[in-house]
Backbone as numpy.savetxt, mean C-alpha at the origin, in Angstrom:
# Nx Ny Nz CAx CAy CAz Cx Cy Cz
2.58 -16.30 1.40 1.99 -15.06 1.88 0.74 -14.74 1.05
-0.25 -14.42 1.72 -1.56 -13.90 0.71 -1.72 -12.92 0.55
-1.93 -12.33 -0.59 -2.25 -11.00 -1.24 -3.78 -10.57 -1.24
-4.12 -9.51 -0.56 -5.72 -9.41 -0.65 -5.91 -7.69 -1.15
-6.85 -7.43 -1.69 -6.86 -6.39 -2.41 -8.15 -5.77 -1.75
-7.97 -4.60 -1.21 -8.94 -3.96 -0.94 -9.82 -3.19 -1.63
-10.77 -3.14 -2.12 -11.75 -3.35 -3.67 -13.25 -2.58 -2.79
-13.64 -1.15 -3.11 -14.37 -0.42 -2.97 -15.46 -0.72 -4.29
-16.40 -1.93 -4.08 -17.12 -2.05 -5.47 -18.42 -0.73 -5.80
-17.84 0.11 -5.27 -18.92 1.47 -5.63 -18.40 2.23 -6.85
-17.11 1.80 -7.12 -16.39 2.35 -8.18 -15.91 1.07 -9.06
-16.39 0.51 -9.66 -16.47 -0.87 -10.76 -15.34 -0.35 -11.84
-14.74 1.14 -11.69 -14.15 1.32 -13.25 -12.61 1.15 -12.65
-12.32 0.73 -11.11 -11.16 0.28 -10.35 -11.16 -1.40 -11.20
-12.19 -2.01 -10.87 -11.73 -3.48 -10.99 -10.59 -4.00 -12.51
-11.35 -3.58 -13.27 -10.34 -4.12 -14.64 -9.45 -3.76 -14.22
-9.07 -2.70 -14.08 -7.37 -1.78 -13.59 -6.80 -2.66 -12.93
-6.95 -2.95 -11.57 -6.58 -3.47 -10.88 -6.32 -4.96 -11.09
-7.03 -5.75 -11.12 -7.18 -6.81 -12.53 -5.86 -7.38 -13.07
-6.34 -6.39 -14.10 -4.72 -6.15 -15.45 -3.39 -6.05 -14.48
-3.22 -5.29 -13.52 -2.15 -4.86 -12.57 -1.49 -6.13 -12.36
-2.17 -6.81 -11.33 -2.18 -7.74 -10.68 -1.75 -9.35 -11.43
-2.47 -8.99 -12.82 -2.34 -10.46 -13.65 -1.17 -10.12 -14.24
-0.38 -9.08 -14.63 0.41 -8.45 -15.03 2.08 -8.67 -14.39
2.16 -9.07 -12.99 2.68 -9.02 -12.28 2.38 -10.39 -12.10
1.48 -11.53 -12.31 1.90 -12.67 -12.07 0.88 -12.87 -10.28
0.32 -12.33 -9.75 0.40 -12.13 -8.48 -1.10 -12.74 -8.24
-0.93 -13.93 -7.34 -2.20 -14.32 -6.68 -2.78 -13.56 -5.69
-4.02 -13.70 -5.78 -4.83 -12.75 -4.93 -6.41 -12.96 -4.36
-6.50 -12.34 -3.02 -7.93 -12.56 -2.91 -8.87 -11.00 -2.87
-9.70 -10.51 -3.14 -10.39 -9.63 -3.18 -11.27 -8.96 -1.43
-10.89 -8.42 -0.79 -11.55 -7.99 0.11 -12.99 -6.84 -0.33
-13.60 -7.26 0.00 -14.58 -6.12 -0.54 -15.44 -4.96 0.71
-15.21 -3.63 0.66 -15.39 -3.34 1.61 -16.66 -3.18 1.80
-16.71 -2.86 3.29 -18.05 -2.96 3.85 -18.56 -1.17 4.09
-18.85 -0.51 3.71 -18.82 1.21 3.99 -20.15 1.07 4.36
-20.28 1.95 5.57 -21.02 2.48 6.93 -21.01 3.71 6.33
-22.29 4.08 6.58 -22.73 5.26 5.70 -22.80 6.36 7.08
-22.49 6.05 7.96 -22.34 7.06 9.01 -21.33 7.40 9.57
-20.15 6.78 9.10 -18.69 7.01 9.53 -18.20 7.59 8.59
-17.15 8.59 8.37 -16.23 8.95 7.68 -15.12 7.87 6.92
-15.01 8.38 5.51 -14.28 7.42 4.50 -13.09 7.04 5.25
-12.31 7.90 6.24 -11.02 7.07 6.69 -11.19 6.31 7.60
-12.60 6.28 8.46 -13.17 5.27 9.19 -13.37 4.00 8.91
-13.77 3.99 7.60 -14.49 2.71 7.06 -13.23 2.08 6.37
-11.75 3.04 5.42 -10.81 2.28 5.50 -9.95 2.02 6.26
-9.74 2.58 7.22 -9.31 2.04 8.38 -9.50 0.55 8.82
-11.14 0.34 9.05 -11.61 -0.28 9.49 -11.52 -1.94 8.44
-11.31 -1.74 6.94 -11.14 -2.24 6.25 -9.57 -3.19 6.54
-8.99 -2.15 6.82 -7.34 -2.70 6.92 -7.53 -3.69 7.91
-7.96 -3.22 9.07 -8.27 -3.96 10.29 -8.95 -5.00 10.10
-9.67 -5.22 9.73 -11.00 -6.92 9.30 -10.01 -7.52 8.59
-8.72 -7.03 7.38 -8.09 -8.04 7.01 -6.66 -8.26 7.55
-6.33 -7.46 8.73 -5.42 -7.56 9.57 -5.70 -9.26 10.50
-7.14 -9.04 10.76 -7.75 -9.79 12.12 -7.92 -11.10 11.47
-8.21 -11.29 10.20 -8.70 -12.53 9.53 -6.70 -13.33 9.05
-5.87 -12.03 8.93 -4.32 -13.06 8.82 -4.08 -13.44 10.24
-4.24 -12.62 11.11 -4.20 -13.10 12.73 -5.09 -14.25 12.88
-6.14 -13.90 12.74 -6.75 -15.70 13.23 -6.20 -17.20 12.68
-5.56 -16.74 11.25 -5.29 -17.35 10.47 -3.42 -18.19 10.28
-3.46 -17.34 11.62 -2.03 -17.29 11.99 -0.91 -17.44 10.48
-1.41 -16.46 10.07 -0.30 -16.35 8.80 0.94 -14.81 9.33
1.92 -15.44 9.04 3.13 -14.76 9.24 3.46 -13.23 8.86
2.46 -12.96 7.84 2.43 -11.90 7.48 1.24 -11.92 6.09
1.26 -10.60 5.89 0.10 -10.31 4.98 0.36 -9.10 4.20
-0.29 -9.05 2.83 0.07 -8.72 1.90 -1.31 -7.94 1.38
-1.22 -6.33 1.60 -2.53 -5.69 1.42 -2.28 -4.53 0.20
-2.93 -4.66 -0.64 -3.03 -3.81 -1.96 -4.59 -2.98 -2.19
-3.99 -1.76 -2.09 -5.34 -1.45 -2.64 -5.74 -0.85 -3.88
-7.15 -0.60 -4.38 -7.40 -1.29 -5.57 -7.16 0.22 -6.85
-6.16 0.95 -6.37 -5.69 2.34 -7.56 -4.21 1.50 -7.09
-3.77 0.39 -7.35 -2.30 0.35 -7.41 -2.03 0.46 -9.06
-0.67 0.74 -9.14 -0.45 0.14 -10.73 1.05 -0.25 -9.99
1.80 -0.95 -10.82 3.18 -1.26 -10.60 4.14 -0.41 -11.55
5.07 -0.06 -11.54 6.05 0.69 -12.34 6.88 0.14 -13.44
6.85 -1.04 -13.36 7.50 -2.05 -14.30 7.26 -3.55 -14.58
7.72 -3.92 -15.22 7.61 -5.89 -15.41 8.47 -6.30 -13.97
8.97 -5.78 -14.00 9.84 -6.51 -12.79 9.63 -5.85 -10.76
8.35 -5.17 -10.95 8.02 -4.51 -9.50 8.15 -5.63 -8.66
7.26 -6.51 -8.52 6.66 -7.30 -8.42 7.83 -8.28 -7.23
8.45 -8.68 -8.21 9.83 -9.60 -7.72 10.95 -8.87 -7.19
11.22 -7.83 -7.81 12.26 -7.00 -6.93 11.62 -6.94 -5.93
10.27 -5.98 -5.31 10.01 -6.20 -4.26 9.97 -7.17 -3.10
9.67 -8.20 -3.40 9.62 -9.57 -2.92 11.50 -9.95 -2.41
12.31 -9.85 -3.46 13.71 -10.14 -3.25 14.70 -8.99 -2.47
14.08 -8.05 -2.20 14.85 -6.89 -1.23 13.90 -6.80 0.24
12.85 -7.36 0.24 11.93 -7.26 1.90 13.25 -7.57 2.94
13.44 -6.67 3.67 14.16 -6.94 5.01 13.89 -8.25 5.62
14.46 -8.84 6.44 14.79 -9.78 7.50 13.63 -9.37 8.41
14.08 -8.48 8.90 13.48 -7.87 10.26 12.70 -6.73 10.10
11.13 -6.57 10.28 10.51 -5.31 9.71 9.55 -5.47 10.82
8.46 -4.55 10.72 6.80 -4.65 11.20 6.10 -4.31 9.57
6.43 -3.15 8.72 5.20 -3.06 7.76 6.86 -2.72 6.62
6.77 -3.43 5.51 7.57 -3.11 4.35 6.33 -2.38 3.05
6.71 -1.49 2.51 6.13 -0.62 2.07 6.47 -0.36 0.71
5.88 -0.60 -0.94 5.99 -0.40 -2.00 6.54 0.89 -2.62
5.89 1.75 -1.88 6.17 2.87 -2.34 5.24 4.27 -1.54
5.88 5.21 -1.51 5.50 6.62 -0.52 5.14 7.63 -0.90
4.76 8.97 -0.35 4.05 10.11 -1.50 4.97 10.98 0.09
5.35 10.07 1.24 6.40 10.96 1.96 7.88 11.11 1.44
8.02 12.42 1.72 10.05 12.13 1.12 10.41 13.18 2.47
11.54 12.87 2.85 12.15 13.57 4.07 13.52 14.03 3.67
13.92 15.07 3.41 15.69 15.04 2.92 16.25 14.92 4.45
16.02 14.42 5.29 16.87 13.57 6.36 16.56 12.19 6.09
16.37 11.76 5.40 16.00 9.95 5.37 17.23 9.61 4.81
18.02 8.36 5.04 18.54 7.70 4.18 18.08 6.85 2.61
18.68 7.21 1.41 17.21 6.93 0.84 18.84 5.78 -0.16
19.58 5.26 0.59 20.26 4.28 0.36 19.39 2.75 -0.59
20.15 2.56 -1.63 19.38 1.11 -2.03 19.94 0.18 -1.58
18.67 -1.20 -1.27 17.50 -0.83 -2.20 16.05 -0.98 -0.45
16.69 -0.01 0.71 15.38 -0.18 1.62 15.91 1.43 1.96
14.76 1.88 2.41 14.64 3.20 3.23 14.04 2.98 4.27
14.87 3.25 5.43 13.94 3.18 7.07 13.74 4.49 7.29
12.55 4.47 7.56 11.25 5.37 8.01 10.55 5.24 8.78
10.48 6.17 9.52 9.02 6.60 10.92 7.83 6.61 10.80
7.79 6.69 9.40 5.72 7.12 8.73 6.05 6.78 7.55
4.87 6.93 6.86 5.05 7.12 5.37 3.32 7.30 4.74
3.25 7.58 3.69 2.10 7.84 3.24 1.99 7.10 1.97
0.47 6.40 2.07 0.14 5.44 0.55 0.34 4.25 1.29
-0.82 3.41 1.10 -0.77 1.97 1.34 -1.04 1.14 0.30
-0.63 1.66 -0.76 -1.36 0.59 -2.17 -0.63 -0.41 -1.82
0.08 -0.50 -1.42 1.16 -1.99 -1.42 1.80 -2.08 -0.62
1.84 -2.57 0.56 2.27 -3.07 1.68 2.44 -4.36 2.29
2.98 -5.15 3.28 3.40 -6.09 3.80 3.62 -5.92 5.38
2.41 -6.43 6.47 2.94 -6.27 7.47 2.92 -7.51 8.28
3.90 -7.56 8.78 4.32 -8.74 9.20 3.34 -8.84 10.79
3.40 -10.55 10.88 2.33 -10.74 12.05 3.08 -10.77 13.28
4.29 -10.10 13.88 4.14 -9.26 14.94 4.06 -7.83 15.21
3.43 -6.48 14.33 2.87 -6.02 14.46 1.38 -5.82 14.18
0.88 -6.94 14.20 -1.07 -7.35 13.98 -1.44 -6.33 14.66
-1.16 -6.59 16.29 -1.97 -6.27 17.85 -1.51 -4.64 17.44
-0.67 -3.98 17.35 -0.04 -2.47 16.93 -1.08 -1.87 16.37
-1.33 -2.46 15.08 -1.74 -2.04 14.00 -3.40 -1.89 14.74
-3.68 -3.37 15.39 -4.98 -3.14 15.05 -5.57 -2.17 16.47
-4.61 -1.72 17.49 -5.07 -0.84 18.44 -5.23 0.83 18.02
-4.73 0.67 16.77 -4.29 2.18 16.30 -5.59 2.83 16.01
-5.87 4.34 16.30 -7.21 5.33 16.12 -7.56 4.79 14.53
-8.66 4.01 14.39 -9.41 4.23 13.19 -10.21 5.81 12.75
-9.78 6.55 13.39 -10.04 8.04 13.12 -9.47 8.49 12.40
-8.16 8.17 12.15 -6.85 8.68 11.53 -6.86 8.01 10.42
-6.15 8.37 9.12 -5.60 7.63 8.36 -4.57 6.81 8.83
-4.61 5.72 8.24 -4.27 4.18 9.11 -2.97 4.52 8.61
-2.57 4.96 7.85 -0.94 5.16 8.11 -0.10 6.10 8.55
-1.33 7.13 8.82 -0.44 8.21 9.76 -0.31 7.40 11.22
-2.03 6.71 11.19 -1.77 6.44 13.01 -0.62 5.33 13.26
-0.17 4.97 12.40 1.50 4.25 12.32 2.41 4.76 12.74
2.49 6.15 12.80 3.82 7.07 13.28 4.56 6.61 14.31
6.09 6.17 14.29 6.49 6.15 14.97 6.35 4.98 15.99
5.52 3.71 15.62 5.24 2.83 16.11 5.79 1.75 16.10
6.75 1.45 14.82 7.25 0.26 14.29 8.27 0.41 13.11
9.25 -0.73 12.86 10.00 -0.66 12.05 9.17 -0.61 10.98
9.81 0.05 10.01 9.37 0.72 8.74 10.38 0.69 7.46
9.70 0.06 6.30 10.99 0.00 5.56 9.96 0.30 3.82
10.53 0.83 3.47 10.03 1.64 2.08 11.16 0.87 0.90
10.76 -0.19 0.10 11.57 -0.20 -1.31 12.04 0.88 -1.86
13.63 0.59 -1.95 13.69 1.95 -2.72 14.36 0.95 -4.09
14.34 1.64 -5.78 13.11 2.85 -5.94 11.50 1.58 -6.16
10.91 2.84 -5.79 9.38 2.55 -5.21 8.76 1.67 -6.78
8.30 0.04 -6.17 7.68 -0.46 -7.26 5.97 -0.15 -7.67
5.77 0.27 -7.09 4.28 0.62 -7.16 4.01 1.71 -6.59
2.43 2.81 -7.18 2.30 3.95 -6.66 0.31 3.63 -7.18
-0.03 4.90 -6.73 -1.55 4.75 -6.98 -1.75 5.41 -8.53
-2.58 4.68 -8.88 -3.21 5.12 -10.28 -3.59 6.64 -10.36
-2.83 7.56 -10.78 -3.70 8.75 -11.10 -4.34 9.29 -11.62
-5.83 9.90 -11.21 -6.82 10.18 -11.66 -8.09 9.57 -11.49
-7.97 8.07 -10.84 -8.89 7.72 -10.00 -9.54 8.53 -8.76
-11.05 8.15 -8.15 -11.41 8.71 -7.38 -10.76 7.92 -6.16
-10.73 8.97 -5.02 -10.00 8.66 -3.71 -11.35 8.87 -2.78
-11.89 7.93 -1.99 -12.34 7.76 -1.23 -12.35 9.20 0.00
-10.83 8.78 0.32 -10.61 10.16 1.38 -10.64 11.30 0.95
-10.31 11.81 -0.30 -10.52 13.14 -0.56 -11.80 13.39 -1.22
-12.46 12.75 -2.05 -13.89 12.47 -2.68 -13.56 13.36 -3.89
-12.34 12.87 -4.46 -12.03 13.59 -5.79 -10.81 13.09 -6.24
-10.65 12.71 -7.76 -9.86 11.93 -8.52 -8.74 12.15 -7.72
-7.36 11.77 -7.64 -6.45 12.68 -7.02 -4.93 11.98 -8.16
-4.19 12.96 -7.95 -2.62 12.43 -8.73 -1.87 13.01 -8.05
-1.02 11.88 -7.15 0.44 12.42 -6.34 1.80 12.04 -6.94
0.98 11.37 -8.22 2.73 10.92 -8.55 3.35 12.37 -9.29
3.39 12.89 -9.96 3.99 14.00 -10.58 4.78 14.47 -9.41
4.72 14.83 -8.00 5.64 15.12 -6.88 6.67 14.25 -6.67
6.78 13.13 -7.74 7.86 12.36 -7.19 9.41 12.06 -8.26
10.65 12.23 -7.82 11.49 12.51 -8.88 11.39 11.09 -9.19
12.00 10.88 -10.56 11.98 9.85 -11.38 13.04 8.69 -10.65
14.38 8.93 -10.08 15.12 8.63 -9.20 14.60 7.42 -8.54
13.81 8.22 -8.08 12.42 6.84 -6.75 12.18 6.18 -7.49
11.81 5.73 -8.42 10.82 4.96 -9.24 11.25 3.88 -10.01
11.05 2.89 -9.75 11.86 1.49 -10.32 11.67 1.65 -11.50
12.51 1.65 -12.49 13.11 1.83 -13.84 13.24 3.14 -13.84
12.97 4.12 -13.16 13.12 5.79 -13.57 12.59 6.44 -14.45
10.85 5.25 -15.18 10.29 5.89 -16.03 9.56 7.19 -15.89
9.03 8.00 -16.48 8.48 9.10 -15.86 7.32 8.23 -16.13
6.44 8.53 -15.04 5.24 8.63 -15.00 4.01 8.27 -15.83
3.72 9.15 -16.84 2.87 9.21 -17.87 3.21 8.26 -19.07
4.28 7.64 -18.83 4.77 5.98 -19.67 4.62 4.89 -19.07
3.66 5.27 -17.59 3.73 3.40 -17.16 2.49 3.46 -17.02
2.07 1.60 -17.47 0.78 1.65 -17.57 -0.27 1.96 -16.85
């Protein structure tokens, strides 16, 4: 499976981070670098990002694909492979970790099935939902316009989350969602402000 990292080089103080993450975890990778259209809106252009490396595993007829983007960090030494050793059988997009929580979800270990979810730092979608994915409104954030479209499965607890305090594209300001999340979720149950 190939790992490609979606890499906004307008912000250069992502790359080491991401980098370290990645070498950290052992994890081969290729770098997507985006292309931003200065006349579309930021969820346009990542949208549109997801999609160019949706279309290039489809041509490529690879089975599935492996998209990270570039504020991931992982939660532990061992994210990495747990993730990899709990992926469902049967999915459309398996999912690292969420900034959605539903107290109707089953949040059973070690998968949570879900309708949506929010955060794509680390994802896996398998190549029969390509054509899904890639008909979906690039207007929307590409994982809302997921709703309800496809099997959905969230690691539980979540090996990876976004770096906080980096700048976010979509909001155009540093952002930190992890503090909303109980320790519970979080592979090893470290808090937060102890992982690298």
């Amino acid at each position: 499976m190939k790992v490609i990292v979606i890499y906004d080089s307008r912000r250069p103080e992502k790359e080491p981070l991401f980098k370290e993450q990645l070498k950290w975890q052992n994890i081969d990778y290729e770098i997507y670098y985006v292309e931003v259209n200065p006349k579309k809106q930021p969820v346009e252009n990542i949208s549109e990002s997801f999609k160019s490396v949706i279309i290039e595993a489809k041509l490529h007829h690879e089975k599935e694909i492996c998209i990270i983007e570039d504020d991931i960090f992982f939660t532990h030494t061992d994210s990495w492979s747990f993730f990899l050793e709990n992926k469902p059988t049967s999915f459309d997009v398996y999912i690292g970790g969420t900034y959605l929580l539903d107290k109707d979800w089953d949040y059973s270990k070690p998968l949570i099935k879900v309708p949506e979810w929010v955060g794509n730092h680390c994802i896996i979608i398998n190549e029969r939902y390509y054509d899904i994915w890639l008909s979906s409104d690039s207007s929307q954030h590409c994982d809302n316009a997921q709703k309800e479209q496809g099997e959905f499965y969230v690691c539980n607890p979540f090996i990876a989350l976004q770096r906080a305090g980096l700048w976010s594209a979509n909001n155009r300001a540093p952002q930190n969602y992890n503090s909303k999340l109980p320790n519970k979720l979080i592979f090893n149950g470290q808090r937060i402000y102890n992982l690298p």
